[in-house]
C-alpha positions in Angstrom: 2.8 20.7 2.0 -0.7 21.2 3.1 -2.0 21.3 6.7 -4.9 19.0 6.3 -7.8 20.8 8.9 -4.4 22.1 10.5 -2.3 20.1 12.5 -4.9 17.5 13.0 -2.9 14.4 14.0 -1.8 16.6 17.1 -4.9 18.8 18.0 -8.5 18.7 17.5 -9.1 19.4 14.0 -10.1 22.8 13.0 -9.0 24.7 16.1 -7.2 27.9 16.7 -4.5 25.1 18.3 -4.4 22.9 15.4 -3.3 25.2 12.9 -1.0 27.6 14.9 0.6 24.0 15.3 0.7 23.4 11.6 2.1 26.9 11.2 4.8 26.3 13.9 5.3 22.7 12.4 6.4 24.5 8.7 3.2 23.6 6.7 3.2 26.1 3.6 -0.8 26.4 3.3 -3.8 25.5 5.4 -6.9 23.9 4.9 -10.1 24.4 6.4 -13.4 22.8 5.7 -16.4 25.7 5.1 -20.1 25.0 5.8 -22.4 27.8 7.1 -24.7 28.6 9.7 -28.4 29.7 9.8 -27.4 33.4 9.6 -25.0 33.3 6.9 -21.4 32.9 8.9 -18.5 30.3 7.1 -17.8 28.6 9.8 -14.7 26.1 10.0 -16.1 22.2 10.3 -15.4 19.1 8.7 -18.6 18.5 8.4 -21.9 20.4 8.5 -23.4 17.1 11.2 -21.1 18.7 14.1 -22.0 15.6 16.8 -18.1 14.2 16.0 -16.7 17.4 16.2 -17.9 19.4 19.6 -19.6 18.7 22.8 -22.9 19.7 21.6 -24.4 16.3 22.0 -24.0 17.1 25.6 -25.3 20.0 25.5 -29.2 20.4 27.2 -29.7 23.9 25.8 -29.5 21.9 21.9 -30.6 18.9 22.7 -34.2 20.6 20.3 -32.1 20.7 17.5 -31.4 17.1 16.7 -32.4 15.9 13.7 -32.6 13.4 10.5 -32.3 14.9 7.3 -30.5 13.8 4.1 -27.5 15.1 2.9 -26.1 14.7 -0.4 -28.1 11.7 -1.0 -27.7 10.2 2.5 -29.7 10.1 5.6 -27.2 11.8 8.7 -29.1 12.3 12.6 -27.5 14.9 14.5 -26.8 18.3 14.8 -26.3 20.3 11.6 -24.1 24.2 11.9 -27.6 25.2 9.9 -29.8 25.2 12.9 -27.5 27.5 14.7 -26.4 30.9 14.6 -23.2 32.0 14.8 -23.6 32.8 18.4 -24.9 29.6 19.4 -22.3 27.9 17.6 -19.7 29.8 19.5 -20.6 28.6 22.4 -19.6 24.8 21.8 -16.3 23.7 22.4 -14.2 21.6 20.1 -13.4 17.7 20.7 -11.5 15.2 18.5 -13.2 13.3 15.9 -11.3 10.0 15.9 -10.6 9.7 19.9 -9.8 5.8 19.8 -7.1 6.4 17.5 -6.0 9.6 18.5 -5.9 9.4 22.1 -3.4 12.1 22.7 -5.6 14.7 21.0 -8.4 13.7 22.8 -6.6 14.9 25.8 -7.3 18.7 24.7 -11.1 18.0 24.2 -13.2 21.0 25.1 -10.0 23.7 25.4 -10.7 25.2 21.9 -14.3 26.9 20.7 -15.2 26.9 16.9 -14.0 29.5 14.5 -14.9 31.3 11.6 -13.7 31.7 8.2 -12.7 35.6 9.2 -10.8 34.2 12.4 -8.6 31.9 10.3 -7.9 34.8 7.6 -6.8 37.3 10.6 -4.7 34.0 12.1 -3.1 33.9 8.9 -2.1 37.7 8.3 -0.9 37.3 12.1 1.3 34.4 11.1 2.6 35.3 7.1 3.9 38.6 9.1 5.6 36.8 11.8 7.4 34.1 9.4 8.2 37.3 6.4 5.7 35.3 4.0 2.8 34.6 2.9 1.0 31.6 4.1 -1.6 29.7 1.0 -5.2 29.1 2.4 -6.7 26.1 0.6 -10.2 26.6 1.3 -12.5 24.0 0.8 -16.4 24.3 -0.2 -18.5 21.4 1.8 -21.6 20.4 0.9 -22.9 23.0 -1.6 -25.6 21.6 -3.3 -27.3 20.8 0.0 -26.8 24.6 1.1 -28.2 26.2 -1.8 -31.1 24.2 -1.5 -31.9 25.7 1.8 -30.9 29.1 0.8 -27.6 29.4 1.7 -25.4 29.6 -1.3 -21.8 29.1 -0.3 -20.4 30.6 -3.3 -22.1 34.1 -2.5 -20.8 33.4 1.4 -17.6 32.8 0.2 -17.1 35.4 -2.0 -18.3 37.9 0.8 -15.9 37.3 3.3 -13.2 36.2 1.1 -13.2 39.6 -1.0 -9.9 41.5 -0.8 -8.9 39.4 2.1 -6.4 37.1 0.2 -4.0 37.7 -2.4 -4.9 35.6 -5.1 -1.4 34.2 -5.5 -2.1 32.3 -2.5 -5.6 31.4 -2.9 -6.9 27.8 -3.8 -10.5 27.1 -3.8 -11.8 23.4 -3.8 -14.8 21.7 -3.7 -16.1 18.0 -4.4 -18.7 19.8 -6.7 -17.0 21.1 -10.0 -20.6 23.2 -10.3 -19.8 25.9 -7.3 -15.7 26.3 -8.1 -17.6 27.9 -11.3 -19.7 29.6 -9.5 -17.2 31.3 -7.1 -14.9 32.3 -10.1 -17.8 34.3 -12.0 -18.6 36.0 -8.4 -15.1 37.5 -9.4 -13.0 35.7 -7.2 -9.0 35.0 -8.7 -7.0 32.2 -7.5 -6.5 28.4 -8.1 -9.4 25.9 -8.4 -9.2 22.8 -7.4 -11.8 19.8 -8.2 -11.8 17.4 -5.5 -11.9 13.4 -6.7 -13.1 10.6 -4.7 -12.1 6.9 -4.7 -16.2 5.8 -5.6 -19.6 7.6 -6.2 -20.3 10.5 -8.0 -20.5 14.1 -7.5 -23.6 15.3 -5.5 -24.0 18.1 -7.7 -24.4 16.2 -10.5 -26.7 13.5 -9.3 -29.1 16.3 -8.0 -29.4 17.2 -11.7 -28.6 14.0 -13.4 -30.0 11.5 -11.0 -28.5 7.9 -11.7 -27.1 9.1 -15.3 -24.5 12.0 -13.3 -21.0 11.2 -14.5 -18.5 8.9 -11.6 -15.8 10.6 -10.0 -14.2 8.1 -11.8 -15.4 9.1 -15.1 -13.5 12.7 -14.3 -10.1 10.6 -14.4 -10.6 9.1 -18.1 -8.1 10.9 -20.5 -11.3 12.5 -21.2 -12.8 13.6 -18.3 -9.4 15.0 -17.4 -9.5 17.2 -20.8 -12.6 18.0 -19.5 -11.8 19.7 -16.4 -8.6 21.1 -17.6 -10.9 23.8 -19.8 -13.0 24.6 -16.4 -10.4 24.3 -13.4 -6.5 24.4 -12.4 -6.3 21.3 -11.2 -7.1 18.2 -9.4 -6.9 16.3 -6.0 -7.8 12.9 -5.6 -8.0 10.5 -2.9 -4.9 9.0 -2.0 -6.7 5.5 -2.8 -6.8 6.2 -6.6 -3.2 7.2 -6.2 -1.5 4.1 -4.2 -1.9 0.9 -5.9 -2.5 -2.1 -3.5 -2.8 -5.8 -4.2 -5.4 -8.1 -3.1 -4.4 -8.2 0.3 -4.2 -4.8 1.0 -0.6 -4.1 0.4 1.0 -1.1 -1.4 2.5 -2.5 -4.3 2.9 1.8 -6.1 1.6 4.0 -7.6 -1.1 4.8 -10.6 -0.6 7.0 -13.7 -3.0 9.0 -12.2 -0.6 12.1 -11.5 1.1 11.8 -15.1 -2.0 11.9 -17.1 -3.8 15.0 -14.7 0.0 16.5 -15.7 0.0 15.4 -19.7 -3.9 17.3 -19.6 -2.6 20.3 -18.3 -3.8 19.9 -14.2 -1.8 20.4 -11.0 -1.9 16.9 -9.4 -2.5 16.7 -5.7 -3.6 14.1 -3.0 -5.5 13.6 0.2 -4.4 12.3 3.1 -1.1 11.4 4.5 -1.6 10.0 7.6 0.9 7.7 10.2 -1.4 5.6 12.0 -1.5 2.0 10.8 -5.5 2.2 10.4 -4.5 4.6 7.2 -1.8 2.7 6.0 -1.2 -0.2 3.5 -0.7 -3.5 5.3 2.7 -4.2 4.4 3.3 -0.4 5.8 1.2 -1.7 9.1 3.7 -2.0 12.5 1.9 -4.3 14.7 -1.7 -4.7 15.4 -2.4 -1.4 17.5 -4.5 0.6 14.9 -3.8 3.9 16.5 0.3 3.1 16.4 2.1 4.6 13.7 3.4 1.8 11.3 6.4 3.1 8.5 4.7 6.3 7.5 8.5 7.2 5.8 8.2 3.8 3.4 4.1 5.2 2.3 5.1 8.8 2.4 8.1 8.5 0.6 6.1 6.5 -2.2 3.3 9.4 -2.8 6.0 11.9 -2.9 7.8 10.2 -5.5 5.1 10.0 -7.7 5.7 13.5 -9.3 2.8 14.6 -7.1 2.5 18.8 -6.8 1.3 19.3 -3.3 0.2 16.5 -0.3 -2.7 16.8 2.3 -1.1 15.7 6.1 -2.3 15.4 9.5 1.4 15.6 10.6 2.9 17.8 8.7 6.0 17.6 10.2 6.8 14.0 8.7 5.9 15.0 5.6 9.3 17.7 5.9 11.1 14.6 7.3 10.3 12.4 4.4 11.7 14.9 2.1 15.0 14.8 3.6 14.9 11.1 3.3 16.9 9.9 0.1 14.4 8.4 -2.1 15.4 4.9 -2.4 18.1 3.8 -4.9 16.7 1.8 -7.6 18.9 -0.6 -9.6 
């Protein structure tokens, strides 16, 4: 079980809070989200467009540093972690990213500052020593392409502050962009690699050299694609959308093949994200009309975990535990 950006149903994602929570909670690895700042530091954000995230929008002393640029194909407005340094960014304080539907989270807006990559690694030593072992780090690469192209090459970052801090055992590396998990493994880094697969689009990476002939996301999941990616990576991890099946109405009806055929190519199978608020949830999963309440989590949860599935993302990763100890249903 994988503590998606920590405990991030519970806390502000990202925070020192959130994942001494997921910790606490039982979660086996952690996730954070890497992008960089103008000097160089990983920093640990969902996104590198940090308005969402902290209280820099109401913040005077940045209020210079707002901007439009495009990202991975897309125009964004906002404040991006590569206009600061690590010292400014240290000085912002964390808030929750989805407030309407996490109210309770909100509640601890502005308690927690940002960390660092380094901060979660010493974090994690603290905690595998407490619990007598090792904690996985599943560290995930945001946004490379766009980095690189403004001289900050996340695979060289990575590799810098990563170096001898992890036992490879427990390392996974993952990225939406097949092109810097390669990268990071000739930098001589050991662990797991993990291609990240979206319900739609394509890989930024290969649109900025391929333009409108790059290869889908879904073309990765053809028996071929998967043979593909099985020569260059461990495994892969795909949205929970291409692994529910849902009927026109927006019920969960089961699951794809998509975990059997990653597993008949040779590929760990995992998916993103298990969440217990009816907004995430299929509508026959869906308790009332309160998009914030938690519908039957157990029935969806139960369902992914059934489906032969090697490892799950979760906000809560406490009802992921308490959907194991469920009985899987009895089918006649």
């Amino acid at each position: 079980m994988i503590a998606h950006r920590g405990a991030s149903g519970y806390r502000p994602e990202h925070t020192e809070a959130a994942y001494r929570l997921a910790i606490a909670l039982g979660a086996e690895a952690i996730e954070p989200d890497l992008v960089a700042t103008r000097d160089g530091v990983l920093v640990l954000r969902h996104e590198n467009e940090i308005s969402g995230t902290t209280d820099v929008a109401s913040r005077p002393e940045f209020a210079h540093l707002r901007r439009t640029q495009e990202i991975d194909g897309g125009l964004l407005t906002g404040w991006f972690t590569e206009d600061f340094t690590w010292a400014e960014l240290a000085t912002l304080r964390a808030i929750e990213r989805v407030p309407k539907l996490r109210p309770g989270s909100a509640t601890f807006d502005g308690r927690y500052g940002i960390l660092r990559l380094t901060d979660l690694l010493d974090l994690l030593d603290e905690a595998s020593e407490a619990r007598g072992g090792a904690l996985h780090l599943v560290a995930e690469i945001k946004h490379a392409t766009h980095f690189a192209s403004i001289g900050l090459p996340l695979d060289e970052l990575f590799a810098g502050e990563i170096a001898g801090r992890v036992d490879p055992a427990r390392l996974i590396v993952e990225s939406f962009e097949q092109t810097v998990l390669g990268q990071v493994r000739r930098r001589g880094i050991d662990g797991t690699f993990v291609y990240l697969v979206e319900s739609q689009g394509a890989p930024a990476d290969l649109v900025a050299r391929h333009g409108r002939a790059a290869a889908s996301y879904a073309d990765h999941l053809t028996d071929e694609g998967l043979a593909r990616l099985a020569a260059e990576v461990d495994g892969v991890s795909v949205d929970k959308a291409l692994l529910l099946r849902r009927d026109a109405h927006g019920a969960t009806t089961g699951t794809t093949d998509v975990v059997r055929r990653a597993h008949a190519a040779g590929l760990a199978a995992f998916t993103w994200t298990l969440r217990a608020e009816n907004r995430f949830l299929g509508r026959n999963h869906q308790r009332g009309r309160d998009a914030a309440a938690w519908g039957d989590w157990l029935a969806e949860f139960r369902l992914v975990l059934d489906s032969g599935v090697d490892g799950v993302f979760a906000d809560q990763p406490d009802l992921v535990f308490e959907a194991l100890r469920e009985p899987p249903p009895s089918r006649v």
